[in-house]
N, C-alpha and C positions, 0 to 999 in steps of 0.2 A: 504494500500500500504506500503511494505518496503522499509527502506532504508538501501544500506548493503553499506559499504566500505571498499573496498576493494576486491579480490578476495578470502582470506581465511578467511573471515565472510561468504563467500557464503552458503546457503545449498542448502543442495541435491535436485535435481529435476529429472523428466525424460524425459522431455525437456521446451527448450524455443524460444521465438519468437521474436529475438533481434532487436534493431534499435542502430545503435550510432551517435551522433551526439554533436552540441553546444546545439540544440534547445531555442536559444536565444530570448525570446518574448512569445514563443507555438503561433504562428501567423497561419494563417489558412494551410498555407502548412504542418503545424506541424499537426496540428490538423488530416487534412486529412490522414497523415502517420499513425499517432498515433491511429486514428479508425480502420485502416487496420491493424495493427500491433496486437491490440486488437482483431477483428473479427477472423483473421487467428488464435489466444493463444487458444482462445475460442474453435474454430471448433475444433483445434486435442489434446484439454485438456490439453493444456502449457502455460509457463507462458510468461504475455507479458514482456518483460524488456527491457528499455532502459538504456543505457550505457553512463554513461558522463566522460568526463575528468576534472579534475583541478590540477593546473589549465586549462583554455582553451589554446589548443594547441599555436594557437597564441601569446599568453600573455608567453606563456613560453617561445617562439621564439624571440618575439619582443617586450618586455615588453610597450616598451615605445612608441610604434606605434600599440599596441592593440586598437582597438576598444570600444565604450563606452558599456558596457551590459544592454541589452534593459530589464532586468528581475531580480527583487532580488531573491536569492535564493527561501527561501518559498513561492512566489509566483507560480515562476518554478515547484515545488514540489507539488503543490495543483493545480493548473493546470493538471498536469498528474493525480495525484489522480482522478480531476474529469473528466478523460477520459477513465478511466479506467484500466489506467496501473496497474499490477501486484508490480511490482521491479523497484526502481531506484538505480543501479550500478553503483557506485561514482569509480574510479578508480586515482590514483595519474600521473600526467604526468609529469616525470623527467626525469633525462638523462638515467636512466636505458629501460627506456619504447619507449624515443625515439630513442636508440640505437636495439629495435627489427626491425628485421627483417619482411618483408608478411610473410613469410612462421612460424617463430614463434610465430606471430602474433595469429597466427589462430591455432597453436597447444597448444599455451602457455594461448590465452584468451578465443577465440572461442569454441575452445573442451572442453575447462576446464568448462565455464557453460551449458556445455550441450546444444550448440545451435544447433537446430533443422530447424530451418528458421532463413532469414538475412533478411530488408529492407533498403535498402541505397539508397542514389543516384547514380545516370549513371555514376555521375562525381567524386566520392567519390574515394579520395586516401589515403594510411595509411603505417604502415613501415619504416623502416629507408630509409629517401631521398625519402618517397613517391614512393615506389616501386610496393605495389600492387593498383592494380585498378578494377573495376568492372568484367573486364575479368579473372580478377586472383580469382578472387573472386568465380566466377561460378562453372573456375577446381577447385580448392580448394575444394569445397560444394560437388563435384563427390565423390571424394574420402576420404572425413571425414563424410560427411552424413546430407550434409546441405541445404537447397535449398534456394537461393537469388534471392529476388525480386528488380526491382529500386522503386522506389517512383514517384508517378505521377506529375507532375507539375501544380501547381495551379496559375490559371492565374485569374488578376483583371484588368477589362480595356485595356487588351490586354499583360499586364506586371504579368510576372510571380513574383509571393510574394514571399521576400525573408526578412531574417535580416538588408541587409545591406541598400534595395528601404526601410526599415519600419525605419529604424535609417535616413535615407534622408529624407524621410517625417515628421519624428519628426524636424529634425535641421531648417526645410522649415517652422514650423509649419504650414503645410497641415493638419490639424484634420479631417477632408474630407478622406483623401487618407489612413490615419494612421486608421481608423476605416474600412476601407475596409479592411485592411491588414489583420486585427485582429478578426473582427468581433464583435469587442466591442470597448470601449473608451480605450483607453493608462492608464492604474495606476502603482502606488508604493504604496505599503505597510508598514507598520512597526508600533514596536508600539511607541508609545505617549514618550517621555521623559521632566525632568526639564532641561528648559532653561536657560539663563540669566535673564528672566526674562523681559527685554527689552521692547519688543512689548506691555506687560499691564503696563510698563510705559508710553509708547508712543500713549496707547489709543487706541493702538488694538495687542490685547492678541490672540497668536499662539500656536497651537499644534506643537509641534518640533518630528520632525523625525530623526534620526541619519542615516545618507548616510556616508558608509567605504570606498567608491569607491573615487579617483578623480578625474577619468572620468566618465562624465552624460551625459545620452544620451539627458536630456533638460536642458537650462540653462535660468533665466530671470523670469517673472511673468505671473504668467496664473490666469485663471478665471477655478475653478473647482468645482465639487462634492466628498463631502467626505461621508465616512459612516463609523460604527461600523456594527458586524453581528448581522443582523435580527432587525437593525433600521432605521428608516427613512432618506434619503439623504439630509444633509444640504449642501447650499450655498457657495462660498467661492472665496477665493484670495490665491494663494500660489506662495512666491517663493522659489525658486530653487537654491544653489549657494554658493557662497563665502561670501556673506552679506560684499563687501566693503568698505562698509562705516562706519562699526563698529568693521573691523580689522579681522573679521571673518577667520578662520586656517581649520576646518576641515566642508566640504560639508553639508548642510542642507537642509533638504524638512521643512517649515515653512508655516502651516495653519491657515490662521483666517479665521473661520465660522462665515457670516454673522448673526446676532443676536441670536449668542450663547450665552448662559452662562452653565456652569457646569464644571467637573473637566475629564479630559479625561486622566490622565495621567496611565502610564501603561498597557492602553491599543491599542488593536492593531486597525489601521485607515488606511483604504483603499481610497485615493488620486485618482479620475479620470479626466487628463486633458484636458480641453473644447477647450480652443481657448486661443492666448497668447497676454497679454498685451503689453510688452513690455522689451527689454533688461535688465537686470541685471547692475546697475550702481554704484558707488561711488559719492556719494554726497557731496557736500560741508559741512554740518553738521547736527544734528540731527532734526534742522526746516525744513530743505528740503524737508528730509526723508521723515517728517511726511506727511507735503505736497502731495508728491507723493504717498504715502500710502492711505491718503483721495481720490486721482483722480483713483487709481487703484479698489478700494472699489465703487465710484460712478460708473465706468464704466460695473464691472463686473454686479453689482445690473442691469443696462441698458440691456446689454448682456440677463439676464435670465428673465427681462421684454419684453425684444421683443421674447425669448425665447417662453414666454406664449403665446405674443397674436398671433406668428405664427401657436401656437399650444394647444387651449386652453382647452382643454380635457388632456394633458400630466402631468405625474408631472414633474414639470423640478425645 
């Protein structure tokens, strides 16, 4: 799969089989697009390409009232890889982009890679002030030579899967409802960095993740599985957060694997979140900590004992 940015990285094609969106999570409505987006490339020998913006439109509108993003980048990107996307077309959104017009829209981006077919939603609007819409969309495709589909809606228990029910369900910590979204468990990725050090002072040594965002879609201590590729899934306690009690400045995903030892650093560790202990706090001082540390470690361990004996054929 490539990734091209911008529109004059593109190459040439003789057509393609667009989608644009956040695609925030690839939660199962994505997913389902994202096959159909694929089958259609397939059948008339085009490529599938999805189109993203950054930033996300909203974040460029409302910076400070954006949303938390349910997805790190390369997760995002390996996700579609393995769904068989062709292209992913990174696009820049700035005041130049939000001042197009629908109708330049679609001569200035649409034409320009050669789209062949469109998949959006019913509701999907675009343009300066949100001008075009699905109906504009369809004359549009008459007369440039494109044919637009909507996207089906995926419903779960009656609720159609979306970004924002899958970010409510994380904030609930429903892991129940957040695995239906998804069709797998909630993770983060990233790789391994040195910390302060800290936690194998304190008797329990973390793999640190570096998180750029500072808004997170979880926040507090959870009971998870972590892995490297193509190794077995260890046990674990991670939090999430500002780490207030040791002054913590820039966001952290922080893993201790139950009866680890070895050196993880530099590499990359895929984080999937089970079920959540308990808020993120500031402690009185670093006995607390510890304290709390120990009761979070006993619990999770309980957690993947009763794990077993619910399920004792499972690896869990």
């Amino acid at each position: 799969m490539r990734l091209i940015r911008g529109l004059y990285n593109l190459p040439a094609a003789q057509g393609r089989v667009l989608s644009i969106g956040n695609f925030d999570g690839v939660h199962l409505g994505h997913r389902a697009l994202l096959s159909r987006l694929v089958a259609w490339a397939r059948a008339q020998g085009w490529l599938a390409t999805v189109l993203l913006f950054e930033p996300q439109p909203l974040e460029f509108f409302r910076a400070d009232q954006a949303p938390a993003r349910l997805m790190r980048w390369h997760d995002k990107f390996e996700a579609m890889r393995a769904m068989g996307v062709d292209e992913v077309l990174v696009l820049r959104f700035d005041a130049a982009m939000r001042a197009l017009s629908a109708d330049a829209f679609v001569s200035q981006v649409l034409q320009r890679v050669a789209c062949k077919g469109l998949i959006v939603g019913d509701d999907f609007r675009f343009g300066c002030d949100r001008q075009g819409d699905f109906a504009f969309l369809q004359a549009a495709g008459v007369r440039a030579g494109f044919t637009v589909q909507d996207s089906a809606t995926i419903q779960v228990q009656g609720e159609r899967v979306s970004s924002t029910r899958l970010r409510e369900a994380l904030a609930q910590a429903d892991f129940a409802r957040v695995r239906a979204y998804l069709g797998h468990d909630f993770c983060i990725s990233g790789r391994v960095t040195r910390g302060d050090q800290l936690g194998r002072q304190l008797g329990f040594p973390t793999a640190n993740i570096e998180l750029r965002r500072q808004v997170l879609p979880l926040s507090g201590v959870y009971v998870v599985r972590a892995a490297l590729a193509a190794e077995p899934r260890w046990q674990g306690v991670a939090n999430i957060g500002a780490r207030p009690t040791v002054a913590g400045l820039q966001p952290r995903l922080e893993v201790h694997l139950l009866d680890f030892q070895g050196d993880l650093y530099g590499r990359r560790l895929r984080v999937s979140f089970l079920a959540k202990l308990r808020d993120e706090r500031k402690f009185a001082g670093l006995p607390q900590l510890v304290e709390a540390i120990g009761r979070d470690v006993e619990q999770a361990r309980e957690y993947f004992s009763n794990c077993a004996a619910a399920a004792p054929d499972e690896n869990v």
